[in-house]
N, C-alpha and C positions, 0 to 999 in steps of 0.2 A: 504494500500500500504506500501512496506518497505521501508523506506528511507534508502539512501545509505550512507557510512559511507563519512564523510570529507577528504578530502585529508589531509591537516594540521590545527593547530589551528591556524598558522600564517597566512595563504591563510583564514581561516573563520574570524577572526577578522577584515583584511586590507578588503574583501569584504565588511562586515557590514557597516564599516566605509567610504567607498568610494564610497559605491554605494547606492544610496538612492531606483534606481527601480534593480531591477536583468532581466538580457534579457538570451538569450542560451551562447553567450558567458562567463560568471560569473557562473552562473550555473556549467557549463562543469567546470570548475576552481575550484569548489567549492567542489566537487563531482568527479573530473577526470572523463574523457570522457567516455559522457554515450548514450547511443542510443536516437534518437530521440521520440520516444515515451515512454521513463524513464520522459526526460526533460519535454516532455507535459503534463504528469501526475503530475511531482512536480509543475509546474507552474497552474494547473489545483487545485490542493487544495489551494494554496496560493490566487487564482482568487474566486475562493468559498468563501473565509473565506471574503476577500476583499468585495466581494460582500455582506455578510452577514454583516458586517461593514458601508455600504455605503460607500464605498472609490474608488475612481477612478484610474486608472493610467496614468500615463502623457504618455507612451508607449504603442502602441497597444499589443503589443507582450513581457511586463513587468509587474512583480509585485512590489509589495511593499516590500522593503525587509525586514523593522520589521516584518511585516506579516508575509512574508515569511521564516522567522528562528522561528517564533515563532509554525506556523504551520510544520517545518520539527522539530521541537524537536530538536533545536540547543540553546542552554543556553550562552547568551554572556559574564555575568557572569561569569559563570562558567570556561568556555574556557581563561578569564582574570585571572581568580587564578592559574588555568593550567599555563600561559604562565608566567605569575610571579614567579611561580615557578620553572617550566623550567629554566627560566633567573637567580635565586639565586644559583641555581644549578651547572650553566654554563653547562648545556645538549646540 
């Protein structure tokens, strides 16, 4: 599946950080508004890996959201040196 690109790296950081599960709301934030069977799909590998993890979620309809960036290929990292740099810049 492709994953869709981020809206910002501001909006992917403050989600990581604030959101421990990801529901459709966060998601769509995450990603700008994407069809509901995009979101199912992303939520549906995250749920996979999770599983394969033995990990639960506290939300029926939530994942794990280290899981979760981990399996969309989102580097928090990385996004951090991004935005620090951004910031030295004044961008």
């Amino acid at each position: 599946m492709n994953i869709p690109a981020i809206t910002s790296i501001e909006t992917a950081l403050s989600t990581y950080y604030n959101h421990s599960e990801l529901g459709n709301k966060e998601i769509n934030a995450l990603f700008g508004r994407r069809s509901a069977n995009t979101v199912v799909r992303l939520k549906r590998l995250a749920k996979d890996e999770m599983s394969a993890r033995n990990m639960i979620s506290y939300g029926a309809n939530k994942v794990n959201t280290k899981v979760a960036y981990e399996v969309w290929g989102i580097d928090v990292k990385e996004l951090e040196k991004r935005m620090k740099k951004i910031r030295e810049l004044e961008l």
